[in-house]
N, C-alpha and C positions, 0 to 999 in steps of 0.2 A: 843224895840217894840213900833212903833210909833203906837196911838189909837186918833180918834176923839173928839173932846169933845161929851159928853154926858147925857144923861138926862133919869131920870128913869120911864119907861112904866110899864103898866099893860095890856098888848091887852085881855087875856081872865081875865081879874078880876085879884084881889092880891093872887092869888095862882100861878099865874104862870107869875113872874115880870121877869124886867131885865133893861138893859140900851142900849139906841136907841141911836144914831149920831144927833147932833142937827144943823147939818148942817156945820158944819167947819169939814175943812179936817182933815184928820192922818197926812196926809204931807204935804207941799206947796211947791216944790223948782223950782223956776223964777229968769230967768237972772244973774244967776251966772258963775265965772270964775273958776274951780277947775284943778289942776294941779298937781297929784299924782306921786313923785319918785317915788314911787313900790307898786303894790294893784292897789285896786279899789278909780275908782276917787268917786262913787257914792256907797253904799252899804245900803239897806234898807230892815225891816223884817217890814210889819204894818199888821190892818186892820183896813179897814175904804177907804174912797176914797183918792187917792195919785194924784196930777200934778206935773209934769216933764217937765217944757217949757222952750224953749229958751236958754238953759244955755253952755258954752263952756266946755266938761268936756273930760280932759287927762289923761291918765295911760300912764306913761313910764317903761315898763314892765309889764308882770304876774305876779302874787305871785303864781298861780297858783298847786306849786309843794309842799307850806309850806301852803296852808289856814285850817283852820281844821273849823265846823260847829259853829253858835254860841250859840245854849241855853246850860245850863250845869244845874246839878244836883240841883234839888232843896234842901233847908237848910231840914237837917232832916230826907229825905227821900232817902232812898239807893234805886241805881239803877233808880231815877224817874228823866224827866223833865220837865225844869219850863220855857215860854219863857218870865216871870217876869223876869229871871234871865240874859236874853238875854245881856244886856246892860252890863253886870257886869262883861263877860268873855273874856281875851284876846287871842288872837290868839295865842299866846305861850304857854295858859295851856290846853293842849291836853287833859289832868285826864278828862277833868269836861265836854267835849262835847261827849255825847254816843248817843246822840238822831238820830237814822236811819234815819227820814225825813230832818232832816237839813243835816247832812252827804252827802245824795244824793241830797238836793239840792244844797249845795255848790261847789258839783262833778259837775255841770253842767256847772260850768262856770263862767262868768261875769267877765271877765276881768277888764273892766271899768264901767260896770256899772251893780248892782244885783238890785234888785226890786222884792220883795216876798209877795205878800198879800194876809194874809189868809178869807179878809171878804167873803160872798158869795151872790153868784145875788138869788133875790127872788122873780124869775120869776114862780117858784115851790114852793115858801111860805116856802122858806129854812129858810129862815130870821125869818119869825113869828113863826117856833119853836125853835126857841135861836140857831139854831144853826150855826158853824161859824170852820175855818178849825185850829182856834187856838186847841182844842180839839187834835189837831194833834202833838203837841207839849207840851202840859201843859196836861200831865194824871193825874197829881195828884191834888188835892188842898193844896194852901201854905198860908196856917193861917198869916204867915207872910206878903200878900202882895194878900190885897182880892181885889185891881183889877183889874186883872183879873180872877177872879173867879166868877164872874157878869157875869150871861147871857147877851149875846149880840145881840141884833139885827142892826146889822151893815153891809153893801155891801163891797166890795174889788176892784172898780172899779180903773184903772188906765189909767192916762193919760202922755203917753210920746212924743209929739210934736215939731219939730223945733229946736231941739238940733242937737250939732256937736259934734261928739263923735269920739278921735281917741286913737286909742292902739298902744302908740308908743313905737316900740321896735329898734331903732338905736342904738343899743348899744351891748356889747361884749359877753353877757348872753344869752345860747340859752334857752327860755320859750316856753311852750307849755301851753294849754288850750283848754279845748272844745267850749265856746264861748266867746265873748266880750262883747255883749249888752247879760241881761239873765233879761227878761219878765217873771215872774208868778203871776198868780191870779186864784181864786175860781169862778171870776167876769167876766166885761167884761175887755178888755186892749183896748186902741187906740195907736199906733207906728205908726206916719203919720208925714210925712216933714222932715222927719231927715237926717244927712248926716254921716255917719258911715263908718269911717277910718279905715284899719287895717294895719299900716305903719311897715314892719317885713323886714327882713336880712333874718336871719337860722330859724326864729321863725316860729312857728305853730299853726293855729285855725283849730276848726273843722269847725265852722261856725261864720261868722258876728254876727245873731244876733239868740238867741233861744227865741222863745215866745209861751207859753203855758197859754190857760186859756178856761172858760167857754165860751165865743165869743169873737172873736179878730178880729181888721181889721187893716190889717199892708197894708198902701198903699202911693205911692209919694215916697217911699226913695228912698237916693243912697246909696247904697252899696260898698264899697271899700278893695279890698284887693290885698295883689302881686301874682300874677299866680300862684304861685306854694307854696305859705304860706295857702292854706286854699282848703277846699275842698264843701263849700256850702257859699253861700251869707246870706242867714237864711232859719232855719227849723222852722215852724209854726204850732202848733197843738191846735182847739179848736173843738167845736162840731160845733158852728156857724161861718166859716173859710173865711174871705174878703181876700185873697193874691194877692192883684193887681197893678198894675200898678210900679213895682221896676223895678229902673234900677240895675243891679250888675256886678261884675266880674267874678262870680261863678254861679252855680245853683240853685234854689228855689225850697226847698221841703215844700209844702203845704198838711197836712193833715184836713179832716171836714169832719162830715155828707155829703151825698151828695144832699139831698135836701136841705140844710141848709148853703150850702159854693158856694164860686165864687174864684178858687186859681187860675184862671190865665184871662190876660195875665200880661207874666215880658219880662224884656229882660236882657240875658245874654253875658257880649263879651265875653265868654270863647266859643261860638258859633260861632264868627266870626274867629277863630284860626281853631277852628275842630268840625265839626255840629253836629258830637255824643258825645260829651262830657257832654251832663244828659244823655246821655243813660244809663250808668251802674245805675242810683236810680230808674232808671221806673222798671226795671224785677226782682231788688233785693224787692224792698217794696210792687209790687204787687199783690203779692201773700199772703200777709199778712191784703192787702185793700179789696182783695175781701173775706177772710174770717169772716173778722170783719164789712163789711158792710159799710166802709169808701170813699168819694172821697180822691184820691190823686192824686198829679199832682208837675210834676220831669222839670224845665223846666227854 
């Protein structure tokens, strides 16, 4: 679990303390080359604010089909977990990850690169009452390892810019995965300028790239994948929803508020081959946009 450094408040007096971000990131990763045989080139659980720029990162292959979650049992406590513990679990002891929210987010993907943070924007004064989406992972308190058991007042903002990101599968193994690039936060995310490979044979994504948070603006990329290895460029889900300006192979499903989002324009060359080819996501998802009150836009 990467956390900020931090420094201890009192916003309503010493009855109700905790520990604030004193301005240095949970993460910093700039200008790096990483080069993954199998897995993710990049995989990260924080909170706090994360940057993500400029860096060269490969996956040659999925793991996909072997990843299991990472917090596992806290010491002591039957059935609980600890995302203290996070760091300390390897992907071969299946026993020790039960926790349903990492479960489903590991289900989600990430190929090459995960990015999960739980701090939360505190545009609603989420922050000023301690609250933060580690809660979501860490039900119990572990004597052992009180910090995180400090109230936080921390954001989960991320920053992923200017990176080259490819999932490269040349090789004899057929993998599957739902996406490549896997964006979450409580916060806001920026995904702007990036160049995003999916170099596949027999292999299969669901999508490029998945990003989900509290306001997102995924705009400038290129998107790449083989025609018939994938079946969306990225799917995007925030309440404050920017989906603009991508180039891709696939289609772009953008869901927002509709007063609150701008999901298109993109352009698709699976368009230039056959002009209904987002048709099939407009009539499946909306009928689901107009119950819940969402823009969305297939395109």
């Amino acid at each position: 679990m990467a956390q900020p450094r931090k420094v201890s408040v009192a916003p309503f007096g010493t009855g109700f303390s905790g520990s604030r971000q004193d301005g240095v990131p949970a993460a910093r990763v700039h200008g790096n080359i990483v080069v993954s045989p199998e897995g993710r080139a990049l995989k990260m659980f924080a909170i706090g604010p994360v940057t993500v720029e400029a860096n060269q990162l490969t996956a040659h292959g999925s793991n996909s089909l072997h990843r299991v979650p990472l917090p596992g049992a806290s010491p002591g406590v039957t059935g609980g977990f600890a995302a203290t513990t996070a760091a300390a679990v390897p992907y071969a002891n299946r026993s020790a990850t039960t926790n349903p929210l990492a479960a489903f987010l590991d289900a989600l993907g990430g190929a090459v690169v995960s990015i999960v943070n739980l701090g939360v924007s505190n545009e609603i004064y989420l922050q000023l009452f301690g609250l933060s989406g580690l809660g979501l992972v860490d039900r119990f308190p572990d004597p052992g390892r009180q910090g995180d058991d400090v109230r936080l007042f921390v954001g989960g903002n991320i920053l992923f810019n200017d990176n080259q990101v490819v999932l490269d599968a040349f090789g004899p193994v057929v993998t599957l995965s739902l996406s490549s690039v896997l964006l979450f936060s409580l916060d806001d995310i920026s995904m702007t300028g990036n160049q995003c490979d999916c170099d596949l044979v027999l292999d299969l994504v669901g999508t490029n790239a998945l990003v989900v948070g509290w306001s997102l603006r995924v705009a400038d990329n290129r998107f790449k994948e083989g025609i018939l290895n994938a079946r969306l460029s990225a799917f995007t889900v925030g309440l404050m929803n920017s989906t603009i300006d991508n180039q891709g192979t696939h289609c772009f499903v953008a869901v927002g508020a509709p007063a609150l989002s701008v999901v298109t324009p993109n352009r698709t060359l699976a368009l230039l081959f056959n002009k209904d080819a987002c048709g099939p996501y407009g009539p499946a998802v909306a009928g689901v946009a107009h119950r819940v009150g969402i823009a969305l836009s297939a395109g």
